[in-house]
N, C-alpha and C positions, 0 to 999 in steps of 0.2 A: 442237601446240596443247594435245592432253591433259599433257602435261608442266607447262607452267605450270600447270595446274586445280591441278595434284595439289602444286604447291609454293607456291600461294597461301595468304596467314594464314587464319586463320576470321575470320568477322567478327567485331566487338569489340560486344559492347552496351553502348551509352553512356546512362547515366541522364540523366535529366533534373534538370538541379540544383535545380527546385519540388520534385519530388518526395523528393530525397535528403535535403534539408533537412528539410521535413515528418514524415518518417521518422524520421530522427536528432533532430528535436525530438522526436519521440512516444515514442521510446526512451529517451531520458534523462528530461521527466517520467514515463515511468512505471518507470523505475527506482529513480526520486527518490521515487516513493510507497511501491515496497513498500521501499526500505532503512529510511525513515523510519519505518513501520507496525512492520519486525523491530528497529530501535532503540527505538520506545516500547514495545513488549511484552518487549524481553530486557535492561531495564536501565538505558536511560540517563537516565531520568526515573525517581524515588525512587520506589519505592511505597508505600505507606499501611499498614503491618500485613499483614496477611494478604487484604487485601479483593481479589476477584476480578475479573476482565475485565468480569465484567455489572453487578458496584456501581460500578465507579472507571464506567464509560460513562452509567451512572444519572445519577451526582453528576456528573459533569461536561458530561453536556447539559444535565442542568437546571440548572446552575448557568451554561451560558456562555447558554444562552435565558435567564432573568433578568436577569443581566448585560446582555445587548445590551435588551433591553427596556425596561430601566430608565436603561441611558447613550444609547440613541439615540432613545427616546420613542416606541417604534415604534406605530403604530395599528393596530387587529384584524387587517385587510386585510394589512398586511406582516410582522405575528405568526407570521399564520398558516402565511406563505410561508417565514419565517426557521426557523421549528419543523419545517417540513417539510425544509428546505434540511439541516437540522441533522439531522432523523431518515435521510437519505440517505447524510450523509457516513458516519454512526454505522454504520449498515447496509453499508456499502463497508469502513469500514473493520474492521468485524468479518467481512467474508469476505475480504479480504486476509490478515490473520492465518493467519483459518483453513485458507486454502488452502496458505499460506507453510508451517503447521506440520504439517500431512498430506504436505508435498511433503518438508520435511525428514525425516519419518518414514518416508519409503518408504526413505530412504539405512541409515539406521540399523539397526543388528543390537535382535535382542528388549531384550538386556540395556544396549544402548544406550537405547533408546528407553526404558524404564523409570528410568534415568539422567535422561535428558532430563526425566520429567517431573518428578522431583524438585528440577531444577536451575530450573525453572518457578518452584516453591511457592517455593522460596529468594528472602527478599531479597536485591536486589544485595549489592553488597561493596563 
């Protein structure tokens, strides 16, 4: 009888496929966020001159909260909601970066990383 014990599988754990699903949705949107975040900060939308991560995030909250206030007629009440809605993403999407571009610096040797940050300052190509 110890013989079979000992030539028995192990047991198999079987996910549950709510869960597996759930999962691999949460993994792909949040892959989808930070490639997204490292595609707008390395290039693939033009830059403006020289202007930095905290003017181009200026001008373009306050230019997409005017926008949307002005084409959706919004009232005080959902103003205020949308301006908040908007100072959240801003604020996610500046620690995404920032975390993406501390995690890439941990790889890089010194005279890399001072590379890197020159390659930063550079307008695309």
């Amino acid at each position: 009888m110890s013989a079979n014990l000992a030539t028995a599988a192990p047991a198999r754990f079987d996910w549950n496929p709510k869960v597996l699903g759930a999962l691999t949705l949460a993994l792909v949107f949040l892959c989808g966020a930070v490639i997204g975040a490292l595609a707008m900060d390395f290039g693939v939308h033009p830059k403006q001159g020289t202007a930095t991560l905290e003017t181009l995030q200026g001008k373009g909250k306050a230019a997409t909260f005017a926008r949307l206030q002005k084409e959706l007629d919004l009232t005080p009440a959902q103003s205020q909601q949308v301006e908040s809605t908007l100072n959240d993403f801003w604020q996610y999407y500046r620690t995404v970066l920032t975390d993406c571009k501390q995690r890439l610096e941990q790889s890089l040797t010194p005279a890399q990383k001072a590379k890197f940050e020159r390659l930063l300052q550079e307008p695309p190509k």
